[in-house]
PyMOL commands that place a pseudoatom at each C-alpha (Angstrom):
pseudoatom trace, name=CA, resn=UNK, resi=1, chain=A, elem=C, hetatm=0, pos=[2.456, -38.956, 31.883]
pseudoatom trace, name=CA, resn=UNK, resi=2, chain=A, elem=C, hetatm=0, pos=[3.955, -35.397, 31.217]
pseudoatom trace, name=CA, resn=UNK, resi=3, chain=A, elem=C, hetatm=0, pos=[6.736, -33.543, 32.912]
pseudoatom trace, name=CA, resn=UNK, resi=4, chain=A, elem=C, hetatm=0, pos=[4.777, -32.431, 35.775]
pseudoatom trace, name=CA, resn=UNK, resi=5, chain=A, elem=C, hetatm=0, pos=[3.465, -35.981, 36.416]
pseudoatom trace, name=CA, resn=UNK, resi=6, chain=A, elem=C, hetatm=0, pos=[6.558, -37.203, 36.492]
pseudoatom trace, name=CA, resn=UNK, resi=7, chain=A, elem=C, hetatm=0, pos=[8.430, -35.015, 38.734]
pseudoatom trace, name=CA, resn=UNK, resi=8, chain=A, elem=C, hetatm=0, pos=[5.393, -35.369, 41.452]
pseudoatom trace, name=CA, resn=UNK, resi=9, chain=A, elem=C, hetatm=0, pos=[5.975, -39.128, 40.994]
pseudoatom trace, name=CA, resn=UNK, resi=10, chain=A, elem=C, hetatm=0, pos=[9.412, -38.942, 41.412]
pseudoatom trace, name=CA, resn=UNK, resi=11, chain=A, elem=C, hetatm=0, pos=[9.388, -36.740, 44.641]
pseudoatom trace, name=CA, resn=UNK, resi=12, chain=A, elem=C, hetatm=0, pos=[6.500, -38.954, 45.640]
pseudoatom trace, name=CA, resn=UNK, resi=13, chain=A, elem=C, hetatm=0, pos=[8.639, -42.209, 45.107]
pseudoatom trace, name=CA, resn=UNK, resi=14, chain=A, elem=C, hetatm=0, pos=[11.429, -41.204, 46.635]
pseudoatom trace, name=CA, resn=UNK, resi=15, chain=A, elem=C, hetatm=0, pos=[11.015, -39.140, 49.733]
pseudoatom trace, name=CA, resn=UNK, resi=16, chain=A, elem=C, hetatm=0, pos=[11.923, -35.460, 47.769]
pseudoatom trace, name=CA, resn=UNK, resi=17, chain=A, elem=C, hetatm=0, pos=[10.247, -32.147, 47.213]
pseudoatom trace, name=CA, resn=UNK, resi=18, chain=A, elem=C, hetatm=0, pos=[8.952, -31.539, 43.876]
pseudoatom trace, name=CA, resn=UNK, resi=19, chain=A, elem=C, hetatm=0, pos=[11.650, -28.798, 43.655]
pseudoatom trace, name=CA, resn=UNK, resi=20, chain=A, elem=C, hetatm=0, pos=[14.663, -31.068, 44.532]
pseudoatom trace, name=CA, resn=UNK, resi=21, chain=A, elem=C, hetatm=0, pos=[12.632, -33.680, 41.919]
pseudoatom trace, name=CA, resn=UNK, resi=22, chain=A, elem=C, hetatm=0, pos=[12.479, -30.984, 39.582]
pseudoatom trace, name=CA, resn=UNK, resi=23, chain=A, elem=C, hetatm=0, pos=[16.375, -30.502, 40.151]
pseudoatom trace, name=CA, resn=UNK, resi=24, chain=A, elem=C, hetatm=0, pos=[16.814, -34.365, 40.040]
pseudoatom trace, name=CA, resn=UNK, resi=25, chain=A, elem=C, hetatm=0, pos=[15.061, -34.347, 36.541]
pseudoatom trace, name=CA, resn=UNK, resi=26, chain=A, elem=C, hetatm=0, pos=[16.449, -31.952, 34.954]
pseudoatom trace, name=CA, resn=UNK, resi=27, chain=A, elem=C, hetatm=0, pos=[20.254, -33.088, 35.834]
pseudoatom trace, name=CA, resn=UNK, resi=28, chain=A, elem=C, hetatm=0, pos=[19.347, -36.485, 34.248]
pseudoatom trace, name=CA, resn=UNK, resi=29, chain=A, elem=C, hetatm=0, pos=[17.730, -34.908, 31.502]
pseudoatom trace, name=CA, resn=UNK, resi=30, chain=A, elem=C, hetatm=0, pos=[20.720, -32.738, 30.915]
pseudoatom trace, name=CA, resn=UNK, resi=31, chain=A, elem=C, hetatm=0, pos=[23.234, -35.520, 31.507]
pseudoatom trace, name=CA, resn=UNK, resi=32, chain=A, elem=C, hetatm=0, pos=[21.602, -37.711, 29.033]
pseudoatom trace, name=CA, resn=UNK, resi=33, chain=A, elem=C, hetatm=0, pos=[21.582, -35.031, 26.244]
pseudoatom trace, name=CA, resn=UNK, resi=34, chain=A, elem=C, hetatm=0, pos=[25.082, -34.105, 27.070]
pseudoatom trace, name=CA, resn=UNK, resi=35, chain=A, elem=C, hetatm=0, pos=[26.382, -37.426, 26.357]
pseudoatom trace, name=CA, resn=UNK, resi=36, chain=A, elem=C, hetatm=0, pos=[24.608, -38.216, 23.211]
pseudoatom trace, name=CA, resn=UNK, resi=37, chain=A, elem=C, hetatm=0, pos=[25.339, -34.535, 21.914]
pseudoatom trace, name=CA, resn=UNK, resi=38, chain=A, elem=C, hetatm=0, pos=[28.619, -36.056, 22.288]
pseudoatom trace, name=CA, resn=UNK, resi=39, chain=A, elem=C, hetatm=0, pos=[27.942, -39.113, 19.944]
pseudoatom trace, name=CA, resn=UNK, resi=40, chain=A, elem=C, hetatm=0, pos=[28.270, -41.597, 23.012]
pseudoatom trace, name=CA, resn=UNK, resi=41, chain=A, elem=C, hetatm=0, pos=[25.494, -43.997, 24.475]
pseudoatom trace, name=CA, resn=UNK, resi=42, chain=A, elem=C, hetatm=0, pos=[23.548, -44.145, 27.725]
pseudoatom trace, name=CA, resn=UNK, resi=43, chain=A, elem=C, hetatm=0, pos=[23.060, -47.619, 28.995]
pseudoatom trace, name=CA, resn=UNK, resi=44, chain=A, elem=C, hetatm=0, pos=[20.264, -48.018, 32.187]
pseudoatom trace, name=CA, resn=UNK, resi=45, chain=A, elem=C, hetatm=0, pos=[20.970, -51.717, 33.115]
pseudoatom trace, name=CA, resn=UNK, resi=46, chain=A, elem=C, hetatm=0, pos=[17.429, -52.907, 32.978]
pseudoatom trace, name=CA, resn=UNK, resi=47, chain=A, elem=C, hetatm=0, pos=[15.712, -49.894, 31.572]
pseudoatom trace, name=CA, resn=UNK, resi=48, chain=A, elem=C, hetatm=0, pos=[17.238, -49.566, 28.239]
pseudoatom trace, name=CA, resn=UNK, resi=49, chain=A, elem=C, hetatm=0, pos=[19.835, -47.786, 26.075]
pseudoatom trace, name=CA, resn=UNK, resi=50, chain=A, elem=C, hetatm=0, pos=[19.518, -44.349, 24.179]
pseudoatom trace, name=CA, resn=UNK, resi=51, chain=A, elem=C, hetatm=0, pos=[22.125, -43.752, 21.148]
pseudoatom trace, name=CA, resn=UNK, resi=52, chain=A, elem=C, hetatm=0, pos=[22.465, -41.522, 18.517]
pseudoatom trace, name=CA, resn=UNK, resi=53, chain=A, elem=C, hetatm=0, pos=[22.392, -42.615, 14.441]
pseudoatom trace, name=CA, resn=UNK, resi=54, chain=A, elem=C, hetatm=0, pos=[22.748, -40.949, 11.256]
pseudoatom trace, name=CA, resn=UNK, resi=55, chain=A, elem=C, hetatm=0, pos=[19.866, -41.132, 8.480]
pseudoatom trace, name=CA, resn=UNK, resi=56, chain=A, elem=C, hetatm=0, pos=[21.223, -40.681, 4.771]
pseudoatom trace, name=CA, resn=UNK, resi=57, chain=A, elem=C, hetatm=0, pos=[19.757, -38.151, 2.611]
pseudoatom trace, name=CA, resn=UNK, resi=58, chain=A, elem=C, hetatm=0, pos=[16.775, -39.036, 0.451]
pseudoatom trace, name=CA, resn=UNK, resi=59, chain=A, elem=C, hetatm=0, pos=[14.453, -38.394, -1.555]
pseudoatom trace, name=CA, resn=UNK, resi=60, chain=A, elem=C, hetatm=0, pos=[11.159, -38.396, -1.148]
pseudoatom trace, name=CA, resn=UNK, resi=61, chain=A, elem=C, hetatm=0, pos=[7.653, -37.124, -2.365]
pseudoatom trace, name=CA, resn=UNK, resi=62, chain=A, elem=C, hetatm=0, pos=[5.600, -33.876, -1.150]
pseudoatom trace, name=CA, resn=UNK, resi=63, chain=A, elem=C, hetatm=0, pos=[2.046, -35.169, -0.470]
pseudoatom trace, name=CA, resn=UNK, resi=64, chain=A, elem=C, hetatm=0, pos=[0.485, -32.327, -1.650]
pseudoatom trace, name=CA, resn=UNK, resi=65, chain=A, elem=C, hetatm=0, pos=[2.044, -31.591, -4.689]
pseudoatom trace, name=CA, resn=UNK, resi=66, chain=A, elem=C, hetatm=0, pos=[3.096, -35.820, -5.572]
pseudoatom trace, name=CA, resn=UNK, resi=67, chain=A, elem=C, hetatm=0, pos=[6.338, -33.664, -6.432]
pseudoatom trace, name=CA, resn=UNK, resi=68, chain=A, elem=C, hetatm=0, pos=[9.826, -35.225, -5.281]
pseudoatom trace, name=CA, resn=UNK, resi=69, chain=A, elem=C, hetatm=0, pos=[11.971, -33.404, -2.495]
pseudoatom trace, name=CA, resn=UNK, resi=70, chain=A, elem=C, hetatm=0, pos=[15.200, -33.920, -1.298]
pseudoatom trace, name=CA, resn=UNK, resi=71, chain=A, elem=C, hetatm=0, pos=[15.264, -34.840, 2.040]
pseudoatom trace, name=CA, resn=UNK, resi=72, chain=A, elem=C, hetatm=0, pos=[18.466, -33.961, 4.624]
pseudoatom trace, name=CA, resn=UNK, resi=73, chain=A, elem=C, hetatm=0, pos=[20.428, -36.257, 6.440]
pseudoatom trace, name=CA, resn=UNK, resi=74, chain=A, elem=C, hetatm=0, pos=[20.321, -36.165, 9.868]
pseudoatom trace, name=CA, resn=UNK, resi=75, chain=A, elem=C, hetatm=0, pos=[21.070, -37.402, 13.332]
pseudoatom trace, name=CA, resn=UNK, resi=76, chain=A, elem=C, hetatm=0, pos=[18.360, -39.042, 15.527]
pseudoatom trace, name=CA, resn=UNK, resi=77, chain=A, elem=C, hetatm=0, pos=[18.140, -40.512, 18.600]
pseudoatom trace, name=CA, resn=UNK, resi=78, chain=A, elem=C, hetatm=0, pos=[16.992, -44.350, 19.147]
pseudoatom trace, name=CA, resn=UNK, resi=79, chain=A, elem=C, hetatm=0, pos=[15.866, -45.775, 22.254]
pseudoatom trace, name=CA, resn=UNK, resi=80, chain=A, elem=C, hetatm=0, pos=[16.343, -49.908, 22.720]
pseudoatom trace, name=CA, resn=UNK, resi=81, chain=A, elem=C, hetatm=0, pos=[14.351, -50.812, 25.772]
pseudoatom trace, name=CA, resn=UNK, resi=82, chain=A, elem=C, hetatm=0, pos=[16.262, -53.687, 28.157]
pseudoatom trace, name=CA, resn=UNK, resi=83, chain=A, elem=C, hetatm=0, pos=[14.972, -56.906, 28.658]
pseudoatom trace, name=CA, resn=UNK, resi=84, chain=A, elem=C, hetatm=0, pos=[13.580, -55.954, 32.411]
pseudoatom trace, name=CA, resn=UNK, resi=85, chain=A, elem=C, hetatm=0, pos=[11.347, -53.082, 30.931]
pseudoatom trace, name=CA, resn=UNK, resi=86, chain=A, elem=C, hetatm=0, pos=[10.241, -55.059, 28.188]
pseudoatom trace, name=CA, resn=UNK, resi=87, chain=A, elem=C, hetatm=0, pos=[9.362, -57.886, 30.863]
pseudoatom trace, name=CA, resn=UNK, resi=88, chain=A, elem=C, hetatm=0, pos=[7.508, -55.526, 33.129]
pseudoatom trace, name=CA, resn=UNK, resi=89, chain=A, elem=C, hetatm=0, pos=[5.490, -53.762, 30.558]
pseudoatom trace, name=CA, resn=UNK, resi=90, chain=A, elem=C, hetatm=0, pos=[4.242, -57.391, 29.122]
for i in range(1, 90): cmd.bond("trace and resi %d" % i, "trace and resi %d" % (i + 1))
show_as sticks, trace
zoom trace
């Protein structure tokens, strides 16, 4: 499902027009990346819980060349899913 799937979904789910969807989507989208830009976590009770971790700097090996690299640290984003997605998706 891409972007466009999912907003006609959404409107079609709940009773919207794709635009106010669109609106919808893009608030939550912006909400979520607000709060983890801010090192915090989003918790969905029964959907699942998106946080932000650091990975060390590395080294590790250019597949081309076989020749070591150094390799930056950085922040990611995880996503746990919660025990009613998992359950649903079995």
């Amino acid at each position: 499902m891409n972007k466009t799937e999912l907003i006609s979904a959404i409107a079609a789910e709940a009773g919207l027009s794709k635009v106010d969807a669109k609106k919808a989507y893009e608030a939550v989208v912006k909400s979520v990346t607000d709060t983890l830009k801010a090192g915090d976590k989003v918790t969905l009770i029964g959907f699942g819980t998106f946080g932000v971790t650091e990975r060390p700097a590395r080294t590790g090996i250019n597949p081309a060349t076989k020749q070591p690299i150094k390799i930056d640290a950085k922040k990611v984003v995880k996503f746990k899913a919660g025990a009613e997605l998992t359950a649903a998706v079995k």
